[in-house]
MOPAC internal coordinates of N, CA, C and O (Angstrom, degrees):
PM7 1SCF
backbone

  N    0.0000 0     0.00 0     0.00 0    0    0    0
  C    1.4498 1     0.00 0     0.00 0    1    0    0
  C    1.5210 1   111.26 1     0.00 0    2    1    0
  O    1.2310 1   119.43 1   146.40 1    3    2    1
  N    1.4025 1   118.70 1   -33.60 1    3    2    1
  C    1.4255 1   121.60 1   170.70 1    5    3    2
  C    1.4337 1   114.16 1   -46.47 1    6    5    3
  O    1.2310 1   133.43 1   118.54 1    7    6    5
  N    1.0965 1    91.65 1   -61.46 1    7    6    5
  C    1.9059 1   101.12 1  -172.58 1    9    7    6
  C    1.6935 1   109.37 1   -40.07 1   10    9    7
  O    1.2310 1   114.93 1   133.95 1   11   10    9
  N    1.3794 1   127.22 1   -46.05 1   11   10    9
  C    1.4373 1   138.92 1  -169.50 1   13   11   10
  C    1.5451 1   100.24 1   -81.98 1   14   13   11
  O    1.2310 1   120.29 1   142.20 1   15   14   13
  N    1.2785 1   117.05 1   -37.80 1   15   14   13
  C    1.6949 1   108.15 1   175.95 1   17   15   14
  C    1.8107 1   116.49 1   -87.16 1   18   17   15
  O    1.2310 1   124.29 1   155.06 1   19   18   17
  N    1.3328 1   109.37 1   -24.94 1   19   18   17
  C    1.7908 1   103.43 1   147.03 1   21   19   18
  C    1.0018 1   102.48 1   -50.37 1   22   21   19
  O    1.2310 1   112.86 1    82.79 1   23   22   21
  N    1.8298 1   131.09 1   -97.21 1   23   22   21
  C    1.5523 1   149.61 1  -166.48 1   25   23   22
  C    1.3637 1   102.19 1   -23.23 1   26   25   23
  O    1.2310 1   109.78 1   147.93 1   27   26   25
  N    1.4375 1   136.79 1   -32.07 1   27   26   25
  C    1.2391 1   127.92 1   172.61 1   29   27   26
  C    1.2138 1   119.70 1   -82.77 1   30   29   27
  O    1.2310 1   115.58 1   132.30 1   31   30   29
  N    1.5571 1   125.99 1   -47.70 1   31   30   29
  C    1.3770 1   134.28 1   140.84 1   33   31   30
  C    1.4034 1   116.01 1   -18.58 1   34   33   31
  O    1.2310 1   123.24 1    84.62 1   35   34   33
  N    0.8166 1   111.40 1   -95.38 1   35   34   33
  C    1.7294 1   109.55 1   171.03 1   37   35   34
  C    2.1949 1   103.92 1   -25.48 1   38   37   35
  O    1.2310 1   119.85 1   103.20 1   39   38   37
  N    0.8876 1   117.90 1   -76.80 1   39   38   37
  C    1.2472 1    99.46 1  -146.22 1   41   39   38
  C    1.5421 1    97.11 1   -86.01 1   42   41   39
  O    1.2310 1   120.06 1  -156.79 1   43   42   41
  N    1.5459 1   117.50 1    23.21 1   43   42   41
  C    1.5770 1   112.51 1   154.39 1   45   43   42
  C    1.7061 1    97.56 1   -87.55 1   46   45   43
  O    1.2310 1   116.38 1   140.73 1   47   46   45
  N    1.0258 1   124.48 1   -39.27 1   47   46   45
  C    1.1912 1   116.31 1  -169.25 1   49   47   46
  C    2.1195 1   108.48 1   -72.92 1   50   49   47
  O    1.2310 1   130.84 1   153.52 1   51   50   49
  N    1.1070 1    96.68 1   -26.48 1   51   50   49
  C    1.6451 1    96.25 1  -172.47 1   53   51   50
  C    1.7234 1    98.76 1   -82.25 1   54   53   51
  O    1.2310 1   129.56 1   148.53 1   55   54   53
  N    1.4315 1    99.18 1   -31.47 1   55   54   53
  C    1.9848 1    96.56 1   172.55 1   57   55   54
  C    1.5892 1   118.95 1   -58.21 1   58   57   55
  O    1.2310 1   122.64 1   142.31 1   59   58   57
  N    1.7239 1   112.54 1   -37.69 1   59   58   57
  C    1.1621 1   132.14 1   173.96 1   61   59   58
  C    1.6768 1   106.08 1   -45.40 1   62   61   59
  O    1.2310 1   128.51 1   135.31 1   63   62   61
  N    1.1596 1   101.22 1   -44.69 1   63   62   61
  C    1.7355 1   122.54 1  -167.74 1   65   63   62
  C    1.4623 1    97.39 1   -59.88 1   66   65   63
  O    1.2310 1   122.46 1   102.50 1   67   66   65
  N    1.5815 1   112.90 1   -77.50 1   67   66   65
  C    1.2077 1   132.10 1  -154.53 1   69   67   66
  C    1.6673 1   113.87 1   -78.40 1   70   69   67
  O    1.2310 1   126.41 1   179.74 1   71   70   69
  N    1.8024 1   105.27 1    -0.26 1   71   70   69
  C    1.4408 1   107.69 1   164.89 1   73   71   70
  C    1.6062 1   108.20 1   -85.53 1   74   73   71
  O    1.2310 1   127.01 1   169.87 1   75   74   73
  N    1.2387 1   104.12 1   -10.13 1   75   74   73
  C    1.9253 1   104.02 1   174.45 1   77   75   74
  C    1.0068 1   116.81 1   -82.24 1   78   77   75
  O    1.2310 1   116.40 1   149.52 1   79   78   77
  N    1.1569 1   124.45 1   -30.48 1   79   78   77
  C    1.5530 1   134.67 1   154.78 1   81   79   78
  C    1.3131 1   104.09 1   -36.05 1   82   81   79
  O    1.2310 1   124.96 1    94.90 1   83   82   81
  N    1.5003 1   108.08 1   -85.10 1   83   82   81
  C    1.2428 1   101.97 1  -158.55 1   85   83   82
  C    1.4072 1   126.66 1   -72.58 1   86   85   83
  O    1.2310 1   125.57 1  -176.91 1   87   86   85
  N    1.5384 1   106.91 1     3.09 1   87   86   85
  C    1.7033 1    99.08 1   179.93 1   89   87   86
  C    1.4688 1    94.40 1   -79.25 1   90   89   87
  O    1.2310 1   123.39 1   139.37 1   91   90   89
  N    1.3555 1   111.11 1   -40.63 1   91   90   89
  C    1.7202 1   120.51 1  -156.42 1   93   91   90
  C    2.3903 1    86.37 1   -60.75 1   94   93   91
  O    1.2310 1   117.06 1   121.15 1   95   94   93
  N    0.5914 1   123.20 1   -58.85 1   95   94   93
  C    1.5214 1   139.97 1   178.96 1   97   95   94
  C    1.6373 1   123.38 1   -57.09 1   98   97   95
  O    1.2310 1   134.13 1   134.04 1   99   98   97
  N    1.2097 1    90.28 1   -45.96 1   99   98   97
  C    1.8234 1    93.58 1  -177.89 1  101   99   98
  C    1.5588 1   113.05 1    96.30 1  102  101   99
  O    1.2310 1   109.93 1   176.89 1  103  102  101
  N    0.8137 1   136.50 1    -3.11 1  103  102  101
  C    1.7462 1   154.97 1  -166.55 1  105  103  102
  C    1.4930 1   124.89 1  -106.26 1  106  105  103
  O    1.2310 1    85.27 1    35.56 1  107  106  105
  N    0.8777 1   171.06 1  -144.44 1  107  106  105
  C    1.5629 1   161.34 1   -49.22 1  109  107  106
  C    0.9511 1    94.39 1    72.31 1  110  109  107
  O    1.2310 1   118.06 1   -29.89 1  111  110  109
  N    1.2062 1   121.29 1   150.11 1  111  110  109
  C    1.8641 1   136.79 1  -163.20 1  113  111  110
  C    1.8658 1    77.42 1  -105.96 1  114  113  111
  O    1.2310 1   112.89 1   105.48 1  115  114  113
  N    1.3112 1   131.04 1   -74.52 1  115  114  113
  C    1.6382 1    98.03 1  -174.12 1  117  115  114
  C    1.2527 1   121.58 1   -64.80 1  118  117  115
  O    1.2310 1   105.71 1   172.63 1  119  118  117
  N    1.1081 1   144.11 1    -7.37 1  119  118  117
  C    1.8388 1   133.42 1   154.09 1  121  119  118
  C    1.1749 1   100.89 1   -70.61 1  122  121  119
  O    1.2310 1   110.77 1   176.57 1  123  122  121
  N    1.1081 1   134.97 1    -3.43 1  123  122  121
  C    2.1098 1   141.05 1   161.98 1  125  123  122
  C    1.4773 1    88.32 1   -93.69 1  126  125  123
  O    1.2310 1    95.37 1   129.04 1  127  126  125
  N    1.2950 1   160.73 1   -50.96 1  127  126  125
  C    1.0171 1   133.58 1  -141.50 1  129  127  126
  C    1.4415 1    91.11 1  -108.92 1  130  129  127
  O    1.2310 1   108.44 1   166.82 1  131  130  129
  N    1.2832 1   139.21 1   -13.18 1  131  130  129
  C    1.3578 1   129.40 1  -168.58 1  133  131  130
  C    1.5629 1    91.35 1   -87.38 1  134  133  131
  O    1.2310 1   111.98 1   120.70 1  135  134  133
  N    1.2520 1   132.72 1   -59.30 1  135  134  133
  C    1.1499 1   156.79 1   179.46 1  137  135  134
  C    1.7812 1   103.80 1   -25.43 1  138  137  135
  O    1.2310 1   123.47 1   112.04 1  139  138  137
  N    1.3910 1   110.96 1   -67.96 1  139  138  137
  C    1.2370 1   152.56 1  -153.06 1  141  139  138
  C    1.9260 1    96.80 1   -67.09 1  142  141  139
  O    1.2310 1   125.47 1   135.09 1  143  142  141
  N    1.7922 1   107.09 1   -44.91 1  143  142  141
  C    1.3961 1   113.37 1  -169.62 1  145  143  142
  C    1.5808 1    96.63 1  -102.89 1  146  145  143
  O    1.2310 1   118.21 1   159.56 1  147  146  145
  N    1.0160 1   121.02 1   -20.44 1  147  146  145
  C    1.6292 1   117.81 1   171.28 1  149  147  146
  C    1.4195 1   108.52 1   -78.63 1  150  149  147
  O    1.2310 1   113.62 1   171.57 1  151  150  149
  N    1.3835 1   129.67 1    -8.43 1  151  150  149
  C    1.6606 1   129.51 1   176.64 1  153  151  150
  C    1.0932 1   120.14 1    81.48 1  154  153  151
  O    1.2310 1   119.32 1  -168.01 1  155  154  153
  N    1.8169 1   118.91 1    11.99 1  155  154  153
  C    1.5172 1   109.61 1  -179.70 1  157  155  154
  C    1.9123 1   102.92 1   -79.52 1  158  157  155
  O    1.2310 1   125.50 1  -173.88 1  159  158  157
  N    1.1418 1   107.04 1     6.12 1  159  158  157
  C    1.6576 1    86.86 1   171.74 1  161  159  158
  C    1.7258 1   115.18 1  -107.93 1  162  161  159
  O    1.2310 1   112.57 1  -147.94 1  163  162  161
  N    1.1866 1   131.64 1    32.06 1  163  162  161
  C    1.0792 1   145.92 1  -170.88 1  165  163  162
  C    1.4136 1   115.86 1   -26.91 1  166  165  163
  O    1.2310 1   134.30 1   118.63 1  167  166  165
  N    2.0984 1    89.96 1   -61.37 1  167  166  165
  C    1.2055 1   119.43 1  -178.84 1  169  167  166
  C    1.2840 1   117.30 1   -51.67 1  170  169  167
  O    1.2310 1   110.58 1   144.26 1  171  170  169
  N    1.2571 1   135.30 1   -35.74 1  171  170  169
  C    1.3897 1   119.34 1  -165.12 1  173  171  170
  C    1.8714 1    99.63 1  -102.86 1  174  173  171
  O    1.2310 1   130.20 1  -140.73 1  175  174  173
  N    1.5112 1    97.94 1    39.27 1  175  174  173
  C    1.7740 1   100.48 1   173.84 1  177  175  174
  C    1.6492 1   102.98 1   -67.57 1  178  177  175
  O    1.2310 1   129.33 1   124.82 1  179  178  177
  N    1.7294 1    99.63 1   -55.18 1  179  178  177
  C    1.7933 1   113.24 1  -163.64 1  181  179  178
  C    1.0493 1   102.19 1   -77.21 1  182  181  179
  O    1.2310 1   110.65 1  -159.21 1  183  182  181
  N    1.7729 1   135.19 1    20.79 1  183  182  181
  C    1.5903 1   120.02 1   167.94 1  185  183  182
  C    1.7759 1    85.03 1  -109.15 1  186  185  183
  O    1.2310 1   129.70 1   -38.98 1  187  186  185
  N    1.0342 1    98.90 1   141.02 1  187  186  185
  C    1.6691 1   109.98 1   172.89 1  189  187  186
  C    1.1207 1   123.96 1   -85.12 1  190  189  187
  O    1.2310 1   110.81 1   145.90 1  191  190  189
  N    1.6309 1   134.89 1   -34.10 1  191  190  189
  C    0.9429 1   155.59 1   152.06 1  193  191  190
  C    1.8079 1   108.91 1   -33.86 1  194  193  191
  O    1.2310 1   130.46 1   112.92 1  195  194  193
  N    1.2427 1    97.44 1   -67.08 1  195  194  193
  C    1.7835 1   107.83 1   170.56 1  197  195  194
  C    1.3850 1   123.28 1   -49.03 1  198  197  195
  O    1.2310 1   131.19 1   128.53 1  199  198  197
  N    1.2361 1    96.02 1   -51.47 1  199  198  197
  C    1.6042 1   108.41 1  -174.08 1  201  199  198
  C    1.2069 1    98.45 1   -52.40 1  202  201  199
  O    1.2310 1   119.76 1   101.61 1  203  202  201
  N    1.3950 1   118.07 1   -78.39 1  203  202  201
  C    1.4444 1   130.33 1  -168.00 1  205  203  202
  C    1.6867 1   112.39 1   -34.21 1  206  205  203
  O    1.2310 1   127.33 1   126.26 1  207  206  205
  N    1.2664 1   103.49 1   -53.74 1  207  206  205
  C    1.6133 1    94.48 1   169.59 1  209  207  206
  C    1.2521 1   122.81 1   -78.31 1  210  209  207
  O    1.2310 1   110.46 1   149.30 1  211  210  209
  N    1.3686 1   135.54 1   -30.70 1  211  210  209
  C    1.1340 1   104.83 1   141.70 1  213  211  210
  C    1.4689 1   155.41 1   -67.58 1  214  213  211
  O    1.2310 1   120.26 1  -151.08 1  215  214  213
  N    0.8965 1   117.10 1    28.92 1  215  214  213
  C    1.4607 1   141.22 1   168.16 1  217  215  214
  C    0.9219 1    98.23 1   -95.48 1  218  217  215
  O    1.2310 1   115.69 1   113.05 1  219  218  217
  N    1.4166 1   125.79 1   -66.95 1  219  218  217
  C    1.6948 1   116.40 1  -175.52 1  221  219  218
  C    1.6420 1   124.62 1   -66.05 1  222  221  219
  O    1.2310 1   127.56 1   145.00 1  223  222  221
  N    1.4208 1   103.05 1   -35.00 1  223  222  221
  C    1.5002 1    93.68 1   166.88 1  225  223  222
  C    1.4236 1   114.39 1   -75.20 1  226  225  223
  O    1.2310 1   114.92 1   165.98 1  227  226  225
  N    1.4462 1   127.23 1   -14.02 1  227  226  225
  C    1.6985 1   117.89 1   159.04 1  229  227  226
  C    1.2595 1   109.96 1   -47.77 1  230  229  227
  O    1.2310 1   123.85 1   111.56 1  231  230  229
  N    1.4503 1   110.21 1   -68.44 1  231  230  229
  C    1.4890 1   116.93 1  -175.33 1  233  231  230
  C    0.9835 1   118.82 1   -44.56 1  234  233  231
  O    1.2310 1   114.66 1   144.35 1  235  234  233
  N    1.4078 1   127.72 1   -35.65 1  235  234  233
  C    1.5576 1   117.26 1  -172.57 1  237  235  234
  C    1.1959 1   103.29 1   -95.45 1  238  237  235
  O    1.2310 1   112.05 1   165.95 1  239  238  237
  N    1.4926 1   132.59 1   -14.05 1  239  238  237
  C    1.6047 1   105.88 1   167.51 1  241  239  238
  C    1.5728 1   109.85 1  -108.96 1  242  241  239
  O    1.2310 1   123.71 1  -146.66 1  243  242  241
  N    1.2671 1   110.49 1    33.34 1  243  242  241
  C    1.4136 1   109.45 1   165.75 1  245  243  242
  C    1.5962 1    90.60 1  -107.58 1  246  245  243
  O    1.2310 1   110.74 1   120.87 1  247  246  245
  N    0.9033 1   135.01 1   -59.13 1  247  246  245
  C    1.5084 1   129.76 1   167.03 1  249  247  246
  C    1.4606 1   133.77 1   -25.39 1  250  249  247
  O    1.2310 1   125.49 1   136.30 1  251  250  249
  N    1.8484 1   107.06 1   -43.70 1  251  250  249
  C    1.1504 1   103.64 1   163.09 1  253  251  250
  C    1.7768 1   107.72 1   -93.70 1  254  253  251
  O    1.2310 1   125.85 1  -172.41 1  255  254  253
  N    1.0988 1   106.36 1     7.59 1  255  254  253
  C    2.0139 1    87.07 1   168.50 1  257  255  254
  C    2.1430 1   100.77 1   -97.14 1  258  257  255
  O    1.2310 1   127.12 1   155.73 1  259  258  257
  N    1.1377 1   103.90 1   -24.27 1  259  258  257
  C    1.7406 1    90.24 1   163.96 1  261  259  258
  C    1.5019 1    97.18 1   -82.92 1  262  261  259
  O    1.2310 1    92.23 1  -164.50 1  263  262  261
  N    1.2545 1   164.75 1    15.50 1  263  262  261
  C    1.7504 1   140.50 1   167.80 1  265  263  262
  C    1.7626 1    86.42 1  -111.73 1  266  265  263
  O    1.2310 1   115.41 1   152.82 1  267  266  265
  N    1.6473 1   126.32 1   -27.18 1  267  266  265
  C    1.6626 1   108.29 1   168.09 1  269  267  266
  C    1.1476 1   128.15 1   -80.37 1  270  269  267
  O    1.2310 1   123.39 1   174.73 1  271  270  269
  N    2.0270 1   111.10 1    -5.27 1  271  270  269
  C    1.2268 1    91.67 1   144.70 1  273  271  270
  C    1.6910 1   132.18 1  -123.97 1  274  273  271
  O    1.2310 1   129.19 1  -145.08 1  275  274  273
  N    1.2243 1    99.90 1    34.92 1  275  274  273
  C    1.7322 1    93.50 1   144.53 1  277  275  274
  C    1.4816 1   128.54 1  -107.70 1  278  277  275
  O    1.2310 1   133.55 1   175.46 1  279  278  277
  N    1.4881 1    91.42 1    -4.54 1  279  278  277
  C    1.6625 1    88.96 1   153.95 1  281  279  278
  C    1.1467 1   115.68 1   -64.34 1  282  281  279
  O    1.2310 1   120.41 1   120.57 1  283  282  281
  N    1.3782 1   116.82 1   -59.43 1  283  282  281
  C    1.7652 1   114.97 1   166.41 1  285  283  282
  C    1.5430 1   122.73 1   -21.87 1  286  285  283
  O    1.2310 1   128.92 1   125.51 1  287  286  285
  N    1.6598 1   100.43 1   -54.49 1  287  286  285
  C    1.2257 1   106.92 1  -159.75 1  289  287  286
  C    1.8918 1   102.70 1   -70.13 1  290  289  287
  O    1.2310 1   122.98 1   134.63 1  291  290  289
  N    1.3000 1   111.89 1   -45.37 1  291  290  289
  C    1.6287 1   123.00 1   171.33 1  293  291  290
  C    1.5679 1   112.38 1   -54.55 1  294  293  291
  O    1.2310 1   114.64 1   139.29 1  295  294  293
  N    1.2271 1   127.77 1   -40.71 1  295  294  293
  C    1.1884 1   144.98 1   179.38 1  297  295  294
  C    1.6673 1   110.16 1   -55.43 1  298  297  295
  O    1.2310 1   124.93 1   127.03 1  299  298  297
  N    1.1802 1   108.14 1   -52.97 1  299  298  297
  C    1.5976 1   132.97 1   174.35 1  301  299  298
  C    1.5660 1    95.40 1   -57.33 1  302  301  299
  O    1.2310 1   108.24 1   151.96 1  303  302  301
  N    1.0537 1   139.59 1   -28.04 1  303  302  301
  C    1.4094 1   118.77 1  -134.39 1  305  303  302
  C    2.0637 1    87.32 1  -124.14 1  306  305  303
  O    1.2310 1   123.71 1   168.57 1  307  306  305
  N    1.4943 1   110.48 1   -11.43 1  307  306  305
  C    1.5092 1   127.46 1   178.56 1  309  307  306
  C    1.5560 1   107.71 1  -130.54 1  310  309  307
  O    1.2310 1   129.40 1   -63.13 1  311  310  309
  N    1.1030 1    99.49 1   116.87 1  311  310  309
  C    1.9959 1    79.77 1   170.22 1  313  311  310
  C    1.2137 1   125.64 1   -85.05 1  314  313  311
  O    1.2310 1   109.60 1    -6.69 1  315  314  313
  N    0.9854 1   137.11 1   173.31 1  315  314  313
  C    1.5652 1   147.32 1  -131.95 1  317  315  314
  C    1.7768 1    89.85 1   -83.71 1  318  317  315
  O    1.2310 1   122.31 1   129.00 1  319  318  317
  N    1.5856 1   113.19 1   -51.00 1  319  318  317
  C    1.6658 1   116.89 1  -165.60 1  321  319  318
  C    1.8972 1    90.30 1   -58.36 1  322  321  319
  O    1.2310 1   119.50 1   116.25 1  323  322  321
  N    0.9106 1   118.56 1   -63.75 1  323  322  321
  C    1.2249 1   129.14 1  -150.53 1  325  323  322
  C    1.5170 1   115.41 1   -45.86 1  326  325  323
  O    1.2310 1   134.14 1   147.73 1  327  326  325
  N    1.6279 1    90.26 1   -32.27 1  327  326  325
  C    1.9478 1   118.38 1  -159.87 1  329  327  326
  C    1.1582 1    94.42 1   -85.07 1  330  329  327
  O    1.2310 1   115.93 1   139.03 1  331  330  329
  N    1.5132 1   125.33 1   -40.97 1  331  330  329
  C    1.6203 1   148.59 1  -176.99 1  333  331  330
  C    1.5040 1    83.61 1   -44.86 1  334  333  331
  O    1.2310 1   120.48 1    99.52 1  335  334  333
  N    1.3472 1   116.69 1   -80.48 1  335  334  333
  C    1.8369 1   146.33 1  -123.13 1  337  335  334
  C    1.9315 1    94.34 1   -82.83 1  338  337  335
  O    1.2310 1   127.20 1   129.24 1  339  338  337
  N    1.0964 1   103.75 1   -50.76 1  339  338  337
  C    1.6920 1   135.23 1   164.18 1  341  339  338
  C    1.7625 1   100.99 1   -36.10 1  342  341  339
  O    1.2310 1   118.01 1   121.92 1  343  342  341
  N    1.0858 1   121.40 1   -58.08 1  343  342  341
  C    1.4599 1   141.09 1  -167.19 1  345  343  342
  C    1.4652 1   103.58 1   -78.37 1  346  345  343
  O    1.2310 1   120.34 1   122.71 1  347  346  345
  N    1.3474 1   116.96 1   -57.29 1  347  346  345
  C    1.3940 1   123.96 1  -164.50 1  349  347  346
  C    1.5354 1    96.04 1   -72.06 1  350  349  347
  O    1.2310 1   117.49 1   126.56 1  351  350  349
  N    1.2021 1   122.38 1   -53.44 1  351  350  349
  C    1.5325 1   114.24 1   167.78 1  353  351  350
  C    1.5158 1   122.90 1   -29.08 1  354  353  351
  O    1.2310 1   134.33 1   110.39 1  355  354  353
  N    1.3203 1    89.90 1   -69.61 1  355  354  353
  C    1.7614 1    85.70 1  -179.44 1  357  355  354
  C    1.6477 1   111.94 1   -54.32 1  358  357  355
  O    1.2310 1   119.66 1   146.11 1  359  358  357
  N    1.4693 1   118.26 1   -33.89 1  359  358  357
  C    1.7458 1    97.40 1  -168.12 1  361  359  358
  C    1.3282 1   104.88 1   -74.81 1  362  361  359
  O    1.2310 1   115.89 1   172.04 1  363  362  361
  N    1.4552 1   125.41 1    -7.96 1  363  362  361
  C    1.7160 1   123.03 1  -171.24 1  365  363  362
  C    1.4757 1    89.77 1   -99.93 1  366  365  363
  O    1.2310 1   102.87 1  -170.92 1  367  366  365
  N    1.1822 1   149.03 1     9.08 1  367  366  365
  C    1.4306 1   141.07 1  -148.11 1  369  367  366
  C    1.7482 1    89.69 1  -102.44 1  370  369  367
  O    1.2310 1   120.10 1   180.00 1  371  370  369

């Protein structure tokens, strides 16, 4: 049960991240990442400033789309009531 309440931890904190992105931008980090791998941002290669953050906002939402899916994959492997029931135990424990 630890492992799934880190893995969630983590990608509340990387969502935290990737909502600064997008306020600073105007976008959804995947309409940035669809955008981003289809090549409509080409243009902002030769600004350095740009680039650089986008690199990092790649990274961080390519990072949290591999930790959403081993949540998936952990998720699959417990079902949702159980993980619920599992959880609530421990905080009344």
């Amino acid at each position: 049960m630890t492992a799934l309440r880190d893995l969630l931890s983590d990608m509340r904190q990387l969502e935290n991240e990737l909502a600064n992105f997008e306020a600073q931008f105007g976008v959804r980090s995947s309409d940035f990442y669809q955008a981003i791998m289809a090549g409509d941002l080409e243009e902002f290669d030769t600004l350095d400033d740009y680039r650089m953050t986008f690199i990092e906002w790649l990274s961080l939402y390519k990072t949290w789309l591999s930790l959403n899916d081993k949540y998936h994959q952990l998720l699959s492997r417990q079902p949702v009531a159980l993980q619920i029931k599992t959880n609530l135990e421990m905080v009344h424990a």
